[in-house]
DOVOMI-182884 format. One record per residue (C-alpha): x, y, z; residue number from 0. Coordinates in nm, 4 decimals, padded with zeros to 6 digits, always signed. Example, Ala and Ser with C-alpha at 12.3 -4.5 7.8 and 13.67 -1.06 7.14 Angstrom:
BEGIN
NODE  X  Y  Z  doza
NODE  +01.2300  -00.4500  +00.7800  0;
NODE  +01.3670  -00.1060  +00.7140  1;
END
This chain:
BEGIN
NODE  X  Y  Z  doza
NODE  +00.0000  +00.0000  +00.0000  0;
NODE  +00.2721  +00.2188  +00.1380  1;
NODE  +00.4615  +00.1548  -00.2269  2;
NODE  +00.1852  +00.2395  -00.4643  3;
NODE  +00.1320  +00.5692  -00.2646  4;
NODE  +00.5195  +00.6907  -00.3045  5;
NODE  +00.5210  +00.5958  -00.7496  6;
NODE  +00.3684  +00.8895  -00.8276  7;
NODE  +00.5846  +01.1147  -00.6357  8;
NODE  +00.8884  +00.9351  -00.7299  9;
NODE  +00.8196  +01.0010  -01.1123  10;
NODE  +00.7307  +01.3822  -01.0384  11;
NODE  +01.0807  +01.3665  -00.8704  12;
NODE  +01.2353  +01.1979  -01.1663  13;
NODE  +01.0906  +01.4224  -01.4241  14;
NODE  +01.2347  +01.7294  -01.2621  15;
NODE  +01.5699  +01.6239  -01.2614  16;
NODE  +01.5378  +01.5395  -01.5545  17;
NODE  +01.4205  +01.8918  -01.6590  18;
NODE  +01.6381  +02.0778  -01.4303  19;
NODE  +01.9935  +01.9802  -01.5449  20;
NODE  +01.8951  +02.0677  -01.9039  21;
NODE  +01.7917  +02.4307  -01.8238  22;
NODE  +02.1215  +02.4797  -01.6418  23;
NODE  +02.3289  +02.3523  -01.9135  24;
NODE  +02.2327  +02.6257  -02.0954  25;
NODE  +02.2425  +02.8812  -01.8210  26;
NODE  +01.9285  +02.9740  -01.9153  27;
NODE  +01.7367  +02.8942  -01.5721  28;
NODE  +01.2998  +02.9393  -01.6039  29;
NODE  +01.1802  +02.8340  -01.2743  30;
NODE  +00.8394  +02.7885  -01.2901  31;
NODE  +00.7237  +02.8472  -00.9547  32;
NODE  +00.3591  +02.7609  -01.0458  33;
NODE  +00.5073  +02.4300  -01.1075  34;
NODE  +00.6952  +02.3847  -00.8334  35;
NODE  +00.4396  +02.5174  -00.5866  36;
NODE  +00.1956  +02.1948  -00.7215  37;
NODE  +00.4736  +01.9963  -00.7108  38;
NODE  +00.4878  +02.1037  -00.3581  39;
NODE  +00.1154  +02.0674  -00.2484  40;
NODE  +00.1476  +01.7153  -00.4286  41;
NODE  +00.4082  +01.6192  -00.1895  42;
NODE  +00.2242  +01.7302  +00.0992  43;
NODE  -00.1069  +01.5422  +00.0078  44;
NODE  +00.0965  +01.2373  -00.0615  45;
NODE  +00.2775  +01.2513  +00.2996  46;
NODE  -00.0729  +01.3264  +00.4533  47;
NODE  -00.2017  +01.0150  +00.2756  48;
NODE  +00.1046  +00.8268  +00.4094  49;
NODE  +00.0120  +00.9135  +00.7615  50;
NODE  -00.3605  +00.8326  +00.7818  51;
NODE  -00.2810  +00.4890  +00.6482  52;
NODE  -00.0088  +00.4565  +00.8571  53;
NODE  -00.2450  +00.5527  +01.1603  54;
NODE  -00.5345  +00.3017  +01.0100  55;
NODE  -00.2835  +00.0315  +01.0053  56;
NODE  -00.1512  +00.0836  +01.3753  57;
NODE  -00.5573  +00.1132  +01.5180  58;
NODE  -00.6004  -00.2344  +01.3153  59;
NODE  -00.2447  -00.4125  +01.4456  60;
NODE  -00.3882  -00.3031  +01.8405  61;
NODE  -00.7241  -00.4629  +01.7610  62;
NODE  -00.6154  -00.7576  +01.6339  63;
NODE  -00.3139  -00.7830  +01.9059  64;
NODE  -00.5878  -00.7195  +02.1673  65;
NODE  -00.7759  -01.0396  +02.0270  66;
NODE  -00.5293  -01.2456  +01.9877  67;
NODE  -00.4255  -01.1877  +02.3167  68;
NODE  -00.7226  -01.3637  +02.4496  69;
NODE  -00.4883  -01.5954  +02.4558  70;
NODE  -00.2937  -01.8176  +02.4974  71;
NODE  -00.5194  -01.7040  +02.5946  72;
NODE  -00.7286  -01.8262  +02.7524  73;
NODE  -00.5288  -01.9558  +02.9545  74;
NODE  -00.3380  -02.0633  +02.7997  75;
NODE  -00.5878  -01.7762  +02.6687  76;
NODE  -00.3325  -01.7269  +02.8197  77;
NODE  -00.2335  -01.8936  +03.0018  78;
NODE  -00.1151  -01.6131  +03.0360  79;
NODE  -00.1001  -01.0631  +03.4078  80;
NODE  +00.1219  -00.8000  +03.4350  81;
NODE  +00.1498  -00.4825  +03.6104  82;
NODE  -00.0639  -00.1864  +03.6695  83;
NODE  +00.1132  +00.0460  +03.3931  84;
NODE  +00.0676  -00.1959  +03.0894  85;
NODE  -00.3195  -00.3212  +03.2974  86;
NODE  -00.4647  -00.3415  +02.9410  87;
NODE  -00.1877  -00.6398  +02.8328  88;
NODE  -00.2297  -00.7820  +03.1620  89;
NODE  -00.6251  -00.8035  +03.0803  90;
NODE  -00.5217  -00.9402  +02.7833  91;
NODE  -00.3204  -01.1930  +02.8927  92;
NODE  -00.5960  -01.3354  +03.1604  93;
NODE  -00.8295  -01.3250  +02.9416  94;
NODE  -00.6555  -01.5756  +02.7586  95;
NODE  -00.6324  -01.7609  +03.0963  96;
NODE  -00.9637  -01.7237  +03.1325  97;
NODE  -01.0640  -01.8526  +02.7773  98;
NODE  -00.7750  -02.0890  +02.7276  99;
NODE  -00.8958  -02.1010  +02.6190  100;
NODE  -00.8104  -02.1204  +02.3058  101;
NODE  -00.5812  -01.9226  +02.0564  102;
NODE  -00.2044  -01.9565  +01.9522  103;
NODE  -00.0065  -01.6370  +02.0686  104;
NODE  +00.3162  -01.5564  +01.9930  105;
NODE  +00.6108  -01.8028  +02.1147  106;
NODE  +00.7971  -01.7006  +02.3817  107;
NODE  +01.2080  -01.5904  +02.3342  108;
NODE  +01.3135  -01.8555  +02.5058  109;
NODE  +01.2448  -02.2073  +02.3385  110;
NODE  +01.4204  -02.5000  +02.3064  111;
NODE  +01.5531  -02.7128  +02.0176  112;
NODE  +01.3423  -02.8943  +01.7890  113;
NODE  +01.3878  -03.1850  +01.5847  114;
NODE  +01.3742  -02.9398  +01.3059  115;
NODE  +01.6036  -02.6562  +01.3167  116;
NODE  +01.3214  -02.4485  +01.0986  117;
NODE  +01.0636  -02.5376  +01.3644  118;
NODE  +01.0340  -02.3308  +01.6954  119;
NODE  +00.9683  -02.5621  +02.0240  120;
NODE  +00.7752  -02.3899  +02.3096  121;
NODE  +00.7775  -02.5851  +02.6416  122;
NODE  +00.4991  -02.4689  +02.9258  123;
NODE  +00.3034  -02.5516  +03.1802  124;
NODE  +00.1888  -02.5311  +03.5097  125;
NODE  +00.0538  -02.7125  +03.8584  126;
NODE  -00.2562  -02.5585  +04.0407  127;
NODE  -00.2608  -02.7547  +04.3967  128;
NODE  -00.5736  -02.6803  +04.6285  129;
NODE  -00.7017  -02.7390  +04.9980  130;
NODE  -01.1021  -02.7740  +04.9850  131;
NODE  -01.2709  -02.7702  +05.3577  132;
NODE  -01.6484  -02.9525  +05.2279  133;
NODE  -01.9456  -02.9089  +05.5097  134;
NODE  -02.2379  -03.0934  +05.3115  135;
NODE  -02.4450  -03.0401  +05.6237  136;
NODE  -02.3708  -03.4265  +05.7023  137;
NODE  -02.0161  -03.3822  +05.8355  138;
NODE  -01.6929  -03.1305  +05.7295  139;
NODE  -01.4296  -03.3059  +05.5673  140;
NODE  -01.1156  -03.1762  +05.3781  141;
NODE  -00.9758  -03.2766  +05.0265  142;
NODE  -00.6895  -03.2356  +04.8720  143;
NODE  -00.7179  -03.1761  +04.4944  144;
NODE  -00.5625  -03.1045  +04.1861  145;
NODE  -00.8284  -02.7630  +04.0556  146;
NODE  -00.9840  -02.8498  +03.7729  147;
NODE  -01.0917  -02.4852  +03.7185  148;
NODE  -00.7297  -02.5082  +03.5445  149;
NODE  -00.5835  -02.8232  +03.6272  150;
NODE  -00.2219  -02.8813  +03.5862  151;
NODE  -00.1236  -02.9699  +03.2321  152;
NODE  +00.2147  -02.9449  +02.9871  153;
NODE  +00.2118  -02.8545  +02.6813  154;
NODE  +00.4363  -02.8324  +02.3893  155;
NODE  +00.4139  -02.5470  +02.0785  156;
NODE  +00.5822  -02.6084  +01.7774  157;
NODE  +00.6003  -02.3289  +01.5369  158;
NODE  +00.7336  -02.2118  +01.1520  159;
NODE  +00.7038  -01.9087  +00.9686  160;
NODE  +00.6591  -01.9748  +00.5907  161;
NODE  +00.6148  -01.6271  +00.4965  162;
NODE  +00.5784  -01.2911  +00.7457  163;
NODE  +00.2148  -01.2963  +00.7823  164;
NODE  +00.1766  -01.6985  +00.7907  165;
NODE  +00.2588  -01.9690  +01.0178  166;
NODE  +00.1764  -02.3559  +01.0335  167;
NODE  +00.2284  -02.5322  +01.3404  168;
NODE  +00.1038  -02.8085  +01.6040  169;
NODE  +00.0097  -02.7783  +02.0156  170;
NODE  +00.0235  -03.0719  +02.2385  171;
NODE  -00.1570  -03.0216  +02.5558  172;
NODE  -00.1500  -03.2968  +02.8596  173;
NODE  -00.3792  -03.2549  +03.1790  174;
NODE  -00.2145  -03.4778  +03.4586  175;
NODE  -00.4190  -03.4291  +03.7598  176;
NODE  -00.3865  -03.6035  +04.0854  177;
NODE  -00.7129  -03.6434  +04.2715  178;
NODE  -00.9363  -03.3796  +04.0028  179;
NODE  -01.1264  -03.1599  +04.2159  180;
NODE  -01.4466  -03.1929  +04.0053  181;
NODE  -01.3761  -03.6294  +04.0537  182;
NODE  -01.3124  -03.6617  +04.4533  183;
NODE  -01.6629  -03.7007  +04.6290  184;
NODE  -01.7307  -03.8131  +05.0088  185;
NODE  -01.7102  -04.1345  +04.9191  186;
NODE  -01.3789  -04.1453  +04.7215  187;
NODE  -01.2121  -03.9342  +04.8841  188;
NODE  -00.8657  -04.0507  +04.6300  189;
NODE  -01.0411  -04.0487  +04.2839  190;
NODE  -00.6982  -04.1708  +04.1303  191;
NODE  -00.4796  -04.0010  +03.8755  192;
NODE  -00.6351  -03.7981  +03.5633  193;
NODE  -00.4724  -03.8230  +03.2335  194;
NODE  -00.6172  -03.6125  +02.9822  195;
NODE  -00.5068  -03.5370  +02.6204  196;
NODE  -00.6655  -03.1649  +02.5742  197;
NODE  -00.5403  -03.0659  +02.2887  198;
NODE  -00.3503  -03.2365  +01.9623  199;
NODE  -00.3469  -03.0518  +01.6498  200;
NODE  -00.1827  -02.8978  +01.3938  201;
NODE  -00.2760  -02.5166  +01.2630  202;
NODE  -00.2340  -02.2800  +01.0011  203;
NODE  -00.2747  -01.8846  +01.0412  204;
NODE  -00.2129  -01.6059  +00.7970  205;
NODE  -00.3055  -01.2623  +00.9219  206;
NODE  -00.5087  -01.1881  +00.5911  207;
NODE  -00.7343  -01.5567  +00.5966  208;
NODE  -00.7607  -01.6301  +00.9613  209;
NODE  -00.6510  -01.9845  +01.1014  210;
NODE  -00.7443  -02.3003  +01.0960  211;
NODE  -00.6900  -02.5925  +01.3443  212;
NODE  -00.7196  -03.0132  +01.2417  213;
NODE  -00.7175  -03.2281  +01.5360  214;
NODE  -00.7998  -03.2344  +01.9008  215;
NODE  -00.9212  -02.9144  +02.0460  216;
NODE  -01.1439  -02.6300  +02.1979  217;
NODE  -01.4845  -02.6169  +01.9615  218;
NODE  -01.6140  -02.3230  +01.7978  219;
NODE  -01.8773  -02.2583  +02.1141  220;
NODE  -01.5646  -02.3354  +02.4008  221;
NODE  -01.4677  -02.0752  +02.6550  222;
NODE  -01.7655  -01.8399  +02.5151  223;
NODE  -01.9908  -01.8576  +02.8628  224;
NODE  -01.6568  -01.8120  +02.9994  225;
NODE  -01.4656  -01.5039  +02.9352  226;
NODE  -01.3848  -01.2806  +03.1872  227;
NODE  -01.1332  -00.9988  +03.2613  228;
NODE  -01.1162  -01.0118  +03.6706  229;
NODE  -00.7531  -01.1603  +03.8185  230;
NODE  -00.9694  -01.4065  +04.0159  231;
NODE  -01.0984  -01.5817  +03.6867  232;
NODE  -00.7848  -01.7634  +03.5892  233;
NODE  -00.7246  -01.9954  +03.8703  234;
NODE  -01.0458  -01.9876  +04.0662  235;
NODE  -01.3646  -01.7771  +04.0377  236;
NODE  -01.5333  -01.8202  +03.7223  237;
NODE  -01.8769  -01.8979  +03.5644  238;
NODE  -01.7974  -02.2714  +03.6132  239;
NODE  -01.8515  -02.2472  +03.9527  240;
NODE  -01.8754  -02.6272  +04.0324  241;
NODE  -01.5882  -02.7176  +03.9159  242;
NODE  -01.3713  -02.6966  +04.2197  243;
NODE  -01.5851  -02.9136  +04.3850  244;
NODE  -01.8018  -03.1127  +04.1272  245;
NODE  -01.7820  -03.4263  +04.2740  246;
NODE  -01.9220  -03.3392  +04.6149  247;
NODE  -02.3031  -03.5071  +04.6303  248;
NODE  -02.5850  -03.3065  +04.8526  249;
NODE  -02.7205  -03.4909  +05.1607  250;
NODE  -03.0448  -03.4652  +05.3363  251;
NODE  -02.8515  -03.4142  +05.6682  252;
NODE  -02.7396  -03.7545  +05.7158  253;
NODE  -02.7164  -03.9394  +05.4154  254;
NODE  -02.6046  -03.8966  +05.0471  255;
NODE  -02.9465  -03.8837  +04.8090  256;
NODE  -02.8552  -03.6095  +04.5752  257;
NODE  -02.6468  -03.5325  +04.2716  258;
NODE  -02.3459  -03.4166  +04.1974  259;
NODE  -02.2453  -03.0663  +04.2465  260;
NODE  -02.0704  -03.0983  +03.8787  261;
NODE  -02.4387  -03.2621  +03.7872  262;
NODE  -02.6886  -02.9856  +03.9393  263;
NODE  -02.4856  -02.6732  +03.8066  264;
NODE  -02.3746  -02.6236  +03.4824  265;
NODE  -02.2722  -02.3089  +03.3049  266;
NODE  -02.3581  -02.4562  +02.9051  267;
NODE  -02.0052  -02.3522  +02.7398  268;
NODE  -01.9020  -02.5664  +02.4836  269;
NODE  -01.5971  -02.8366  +02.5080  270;
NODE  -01.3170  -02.9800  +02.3590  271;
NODE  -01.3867  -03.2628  +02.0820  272;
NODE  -01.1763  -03.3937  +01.7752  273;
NODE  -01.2648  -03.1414  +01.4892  274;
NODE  -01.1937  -02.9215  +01.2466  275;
NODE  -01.2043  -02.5868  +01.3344  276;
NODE  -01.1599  -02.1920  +01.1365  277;
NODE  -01.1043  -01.8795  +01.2827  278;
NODE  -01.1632  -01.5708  +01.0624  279;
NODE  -00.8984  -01.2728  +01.0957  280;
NODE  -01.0262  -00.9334  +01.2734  281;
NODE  -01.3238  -00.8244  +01.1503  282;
NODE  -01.3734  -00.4119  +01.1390  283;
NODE  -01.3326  -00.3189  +01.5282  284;
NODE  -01.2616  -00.6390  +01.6886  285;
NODE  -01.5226  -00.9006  +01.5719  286;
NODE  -01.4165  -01.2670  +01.4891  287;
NODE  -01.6374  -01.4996  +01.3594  288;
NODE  -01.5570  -01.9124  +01.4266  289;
NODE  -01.6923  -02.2613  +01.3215  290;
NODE  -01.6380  -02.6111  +01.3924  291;
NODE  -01.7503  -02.9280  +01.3005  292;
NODE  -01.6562  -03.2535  +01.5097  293;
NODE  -01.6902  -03.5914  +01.5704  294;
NODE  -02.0266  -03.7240  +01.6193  295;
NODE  -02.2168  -03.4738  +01.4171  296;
NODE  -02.1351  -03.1608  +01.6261  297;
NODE  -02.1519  -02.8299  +01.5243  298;
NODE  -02.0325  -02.4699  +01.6819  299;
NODE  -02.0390  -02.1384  +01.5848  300;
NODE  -01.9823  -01.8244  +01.7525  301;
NODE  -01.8692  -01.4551  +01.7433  302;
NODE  -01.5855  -01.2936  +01.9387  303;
NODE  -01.5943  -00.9212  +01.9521  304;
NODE  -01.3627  -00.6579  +02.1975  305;
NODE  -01.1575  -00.3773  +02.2446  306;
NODE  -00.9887  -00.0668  +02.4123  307;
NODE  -01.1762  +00.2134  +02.4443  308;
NODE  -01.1183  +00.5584  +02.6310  309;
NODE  -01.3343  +00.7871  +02.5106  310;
NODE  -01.7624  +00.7387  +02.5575  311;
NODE  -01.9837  +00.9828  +02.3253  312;
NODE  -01.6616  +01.2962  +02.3614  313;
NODE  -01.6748  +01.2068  +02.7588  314;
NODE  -01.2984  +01.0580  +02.8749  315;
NODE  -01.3623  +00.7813  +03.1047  316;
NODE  -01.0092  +00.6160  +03.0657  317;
NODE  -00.9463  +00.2983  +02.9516  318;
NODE  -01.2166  +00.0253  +02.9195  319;
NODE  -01.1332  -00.3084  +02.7965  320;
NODE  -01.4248  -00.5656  +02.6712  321;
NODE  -01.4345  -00.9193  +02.5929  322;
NODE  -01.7573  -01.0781  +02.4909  323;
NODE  -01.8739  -01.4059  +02.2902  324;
NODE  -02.2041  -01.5767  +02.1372  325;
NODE  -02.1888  -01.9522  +02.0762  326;
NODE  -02.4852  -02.1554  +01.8879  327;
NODE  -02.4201  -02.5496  +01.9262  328;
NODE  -02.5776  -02.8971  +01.8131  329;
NODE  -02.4444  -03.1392  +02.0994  330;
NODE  -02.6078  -03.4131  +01.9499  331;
NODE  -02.8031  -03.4723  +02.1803  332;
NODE  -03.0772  -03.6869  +02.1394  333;
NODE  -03.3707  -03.4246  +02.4124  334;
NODE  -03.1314  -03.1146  +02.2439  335;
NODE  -03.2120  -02.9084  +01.9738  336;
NODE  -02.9654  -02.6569  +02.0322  337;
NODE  -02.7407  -02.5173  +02.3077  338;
NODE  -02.6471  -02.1433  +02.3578  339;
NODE  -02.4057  -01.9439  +02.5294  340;
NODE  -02.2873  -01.6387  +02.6143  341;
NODE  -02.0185  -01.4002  +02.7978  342;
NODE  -01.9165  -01.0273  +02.8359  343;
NODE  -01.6944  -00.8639  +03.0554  344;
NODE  -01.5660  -00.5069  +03.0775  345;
NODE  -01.2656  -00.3536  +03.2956  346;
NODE  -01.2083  -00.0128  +03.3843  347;
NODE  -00.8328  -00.0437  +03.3781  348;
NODE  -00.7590  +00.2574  +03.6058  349;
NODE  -00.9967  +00.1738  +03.9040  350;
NODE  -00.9343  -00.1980  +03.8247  351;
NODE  -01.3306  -00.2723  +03.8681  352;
NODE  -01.4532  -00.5215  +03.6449  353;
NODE  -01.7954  -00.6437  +03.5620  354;
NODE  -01.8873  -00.9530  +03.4120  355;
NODE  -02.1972  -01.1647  +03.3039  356;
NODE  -02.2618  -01.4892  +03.1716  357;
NODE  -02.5484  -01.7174  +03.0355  358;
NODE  -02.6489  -02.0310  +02.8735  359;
NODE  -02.9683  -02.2288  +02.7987  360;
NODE  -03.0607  -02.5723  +02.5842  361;
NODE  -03.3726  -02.5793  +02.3689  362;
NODE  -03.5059  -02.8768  +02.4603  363;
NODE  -03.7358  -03.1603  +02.3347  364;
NODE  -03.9107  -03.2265  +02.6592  365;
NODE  -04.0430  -02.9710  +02.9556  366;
NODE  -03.9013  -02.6194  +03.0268  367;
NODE  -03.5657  -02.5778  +02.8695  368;
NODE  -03.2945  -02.5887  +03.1465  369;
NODE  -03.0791  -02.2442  +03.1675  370;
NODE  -02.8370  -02.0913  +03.3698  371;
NODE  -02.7082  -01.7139  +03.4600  372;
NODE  -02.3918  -01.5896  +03.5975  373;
NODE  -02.2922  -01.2259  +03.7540  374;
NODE  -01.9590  -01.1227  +03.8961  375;
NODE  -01.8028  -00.7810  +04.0294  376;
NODE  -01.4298  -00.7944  +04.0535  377;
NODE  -01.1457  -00.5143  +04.1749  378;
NODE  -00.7768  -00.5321  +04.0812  379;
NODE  -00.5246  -00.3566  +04.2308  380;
NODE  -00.1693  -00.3680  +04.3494  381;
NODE  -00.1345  -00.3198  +04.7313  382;
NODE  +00.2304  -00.4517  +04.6685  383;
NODE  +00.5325  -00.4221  +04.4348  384;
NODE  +00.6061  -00.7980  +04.3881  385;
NODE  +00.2563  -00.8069  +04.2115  386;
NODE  -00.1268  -00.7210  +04.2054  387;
NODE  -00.3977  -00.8088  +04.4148  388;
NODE  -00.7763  -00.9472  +04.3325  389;
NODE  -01.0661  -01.0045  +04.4952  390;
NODE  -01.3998  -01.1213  +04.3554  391;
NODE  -01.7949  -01.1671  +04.4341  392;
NODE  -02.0192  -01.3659  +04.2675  393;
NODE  -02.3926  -01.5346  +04.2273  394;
NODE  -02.5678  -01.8051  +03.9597  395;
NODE  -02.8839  -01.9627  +03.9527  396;
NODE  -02.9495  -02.2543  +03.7059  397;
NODE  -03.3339  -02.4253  +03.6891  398;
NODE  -03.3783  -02.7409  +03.5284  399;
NODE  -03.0616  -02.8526  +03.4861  400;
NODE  -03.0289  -03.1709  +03.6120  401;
NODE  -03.4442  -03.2741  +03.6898  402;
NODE  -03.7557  -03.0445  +03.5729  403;
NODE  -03.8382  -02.8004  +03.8626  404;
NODE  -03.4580  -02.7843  +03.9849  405;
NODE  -03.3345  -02.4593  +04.1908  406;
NODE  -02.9948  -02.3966  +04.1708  407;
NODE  -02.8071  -02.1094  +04.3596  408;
NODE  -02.4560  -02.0198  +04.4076  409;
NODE  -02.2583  -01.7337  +04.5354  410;
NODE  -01.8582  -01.6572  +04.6564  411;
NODE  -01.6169  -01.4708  +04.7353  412;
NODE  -01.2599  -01.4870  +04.5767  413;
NODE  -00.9626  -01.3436  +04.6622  414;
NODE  -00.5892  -01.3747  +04.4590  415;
NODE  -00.2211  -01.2518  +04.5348  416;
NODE  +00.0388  -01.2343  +04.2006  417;
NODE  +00.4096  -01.3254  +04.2792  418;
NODE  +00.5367  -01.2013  +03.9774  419;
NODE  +00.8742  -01.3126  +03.9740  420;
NODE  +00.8216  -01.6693  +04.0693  421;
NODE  +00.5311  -01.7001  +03.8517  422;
NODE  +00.2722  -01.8039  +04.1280  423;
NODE  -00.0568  -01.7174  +04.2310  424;
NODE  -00.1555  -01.7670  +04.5673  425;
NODE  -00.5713  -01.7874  +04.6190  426;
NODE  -00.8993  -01.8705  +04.8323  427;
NODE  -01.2449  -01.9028  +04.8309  428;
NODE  -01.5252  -01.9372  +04.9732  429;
NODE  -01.8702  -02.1110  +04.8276  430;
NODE  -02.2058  -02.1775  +04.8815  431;
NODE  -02.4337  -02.4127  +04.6992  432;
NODE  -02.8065  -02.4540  +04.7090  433;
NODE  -03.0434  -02.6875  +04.5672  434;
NODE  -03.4056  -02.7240  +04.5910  435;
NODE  -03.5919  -02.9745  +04.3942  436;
NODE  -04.0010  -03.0689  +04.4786  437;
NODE  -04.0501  -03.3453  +04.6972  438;
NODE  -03.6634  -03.3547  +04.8167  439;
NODE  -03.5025  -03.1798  +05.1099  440;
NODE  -03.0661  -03.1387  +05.0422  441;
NODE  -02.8295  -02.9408  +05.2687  442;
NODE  -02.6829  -02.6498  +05.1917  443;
NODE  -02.2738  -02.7429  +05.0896  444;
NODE  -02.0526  -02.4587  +05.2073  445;
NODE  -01.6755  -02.5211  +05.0924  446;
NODE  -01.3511  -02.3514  +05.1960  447;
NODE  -01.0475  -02.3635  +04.9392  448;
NODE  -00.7000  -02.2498  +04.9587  449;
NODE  -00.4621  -02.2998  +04.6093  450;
NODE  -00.1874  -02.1930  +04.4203  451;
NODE  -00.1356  -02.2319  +04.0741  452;
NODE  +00.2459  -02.2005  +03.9706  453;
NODE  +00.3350  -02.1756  +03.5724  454;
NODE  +00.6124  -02.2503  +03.3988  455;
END
């Protein structure tokens, strides 16, 4: 773009010279400055031209980084939070950890050797231990869990650039989780060991066509009931509130009649499945539109959308960063006719205050479609140099979601310490889970939990 504007002005350029020297070589010198004055204003228009495209080009490169960023993400997205000077990256980053969820960033600097020398090797990871204290109104009893809001998992990124804007590589992704929070219940207190292959695929991006993924992986519809821009979200507090305790079954008081935490609340995101899967490139300001089909007649589709923004009808606010999504699914599901989902969350990056809301519902065959709906305020802020600080409220309520005429209510409170330099995040919660369901009296479960995730 930046070439075809300068031609014209080159040949103006050229012409003149060759004009010029003539003249002179006959000492008989006609300027004319009518000429040279449009020559002049040509110029000028030219390097005006040159800087709104340069200025277009920069507001679409922050767009797109700010999307991409959702990443690795998600928690990958990221997997990846910073400091309160760059707190829009940082958002960025957890965002990804919240999402995972689910895009290829950039590499890291440091990577190891390959069996390849054109291929880039990425090794990360990370362990995310936790304490839960469980009163199902039968007894209190503590567990010791791997959290399976982000269980512990290594992965493995390899990477080539083919041209500047295009790169083909392949992600393999390994849960190993001792004793899975969402697994242990009061009667198995040591569920075992959890191996889990999350994600193996290969991928192609260009920044002009978008990407597109063959193999094991998130779906189209994954992570989009779950994005959310609060510190707390990554490791702990999130719309998927059972699963630091899914296992856990509700009592009457004295013995075990109910379901499963994991059963009775559910927040309808999508999953991961073998599929194939495209992502378009940024769309206009910060829209992304994905689709997958998978194995066993599933389809997803959704739309991604965000952004910085600083300025609200010619009233400065400061910074706001948003992250939203809107998933359609078939789950093949034979009393399904179609699952959706939805998230948005919005920071105000110099207070730290965060607000986010979720939702998801199934159209079903039979009785009143089951649905659930999430709320959360969070506040980030840095009460300490070695990193920032995060605390977090929240409430759902689900009906229908495991038995017609189910009431399901849940609320916490979160709170999370950064350690920047040694990569850890220290946290705790505490929960509360409620179920009422005609003709059937459960207990209240109230659970404790103490964690820390550490990446690597």
């Amino acid at each position: 773009m930046l070439k075809r504007a300068w031609f014209p002005v080159v040949v103006l350029i050229i012409a003149a010279r060759a004009i010029l020297p003539q003249a002179a070589s006959a000492q008989t010198v006609a300027v004319d400055a009518a000429l040279l004055e449009q020559l002049q204003q040509l110029i000028e228009q030219q390097q005006q031209q040159l800087n709104e495209q340069s200025n277009q080009l920069r507001t679409q490169s922050e767009t797109i980084e700010v999307l991409r960023s959702r990443v690795d993400q998600m928690e990958e997205k990221t997997t990846e939070t910073q400091t309160m000077a760059s707190q829009a990256q940082t958002t960025a980053d957890r965002a990804a950890n919240t999402a995972q969820r689910a895009s290829v960033g950039d590499l890291p600097e440091t990577v190891v050797t390959s069996g390849n020398d054109r291929v880039r090797l990425a090794i990360s990871g990370q362990i995310n231990r936790a304490v839960n204290m469980v009163d199902d109104g039968a007894k209190t009893e503590a567990f010791f869990v791997d959290n399976d809001v982000s269980n512990s998992r290594l992965r493995f990124v390899g990477s080539a650039d083919v041209t500047d804007d295009t790169t083909l590589g392949s992600i393999i992704e390994v849960a190993f989780s001792p004793n899975n929070s969402s697994d242990v219940s009061q009667d198995d207190e040591s569920d075992g060991d959890l191996t889990d292959l999350r994600r193996v695929e290969a991928y192609a991006r260009n920044d002009s066509y978008g990407r597109l993924l063959f193999g094991k992986g998130s779906a189209a519809a994954d992570d989009t009931a779950e994005y959310d821009l609060s510190l707390v979200a990554g490791p702990i507090m999130y719309s998927g509130v059972a699963d630091i305790v899914g296992g856990i079954v509700f009592t009457d008081g004295t013995n075990r009649i109910g379901p499963g935490v994991g059963t009775a609340f559910f927040n309808f995101d999508g999953d991961r499945q073998d599929r194939v899967r495209y992502d378009s490139p940024v769309i206009g300001p910060g829209l992304q539109i994905s689709a997958s089909a998978g194995s066993n007649e599933r389809y997803d589709a959704s739309i991604t959308w965000g952004g910085d923004y600083g300025d609200w009808s010619g009233v400065d606010i400061g910074s706001v960063t948003t992250l939203a999504a809107l998933s359609i699914r078939n789950p093949n599901d034979d009393n399904v006719d179609y699952r959706l989902a939805g998230s948005g969350s919005a920071l105000h990056n110099p207070t730290g205050i965060s607000v986010t809301l979720a939702g998801g519902m199934d159209e079903a065959d039979t009785g009143d479609n089951p649905y659930n709906i999430y709320g959360k305020l969070g506040w980030d802020t840095s009460f300490f140099s070695f990193g920032q600080t995060g605390f977090g409220i929240d409430y759902t309520y689900g009906e229908n979601v495991d038995a017609q005429g189910d009431e399901g209510t849940s609320f916490g409170f979160a709170a999370i310490q950064l350690l920047d330099d040694f990569s850890t995040e220290l946290y705790a919660q505490l929960r509360y889970f409620d179920l009422d369901r005609t003709g059937t009296s459960f207990d209240e479960i109230i659970v404790g939990t103490v964690g820390a995730r550490v990446k690597f």
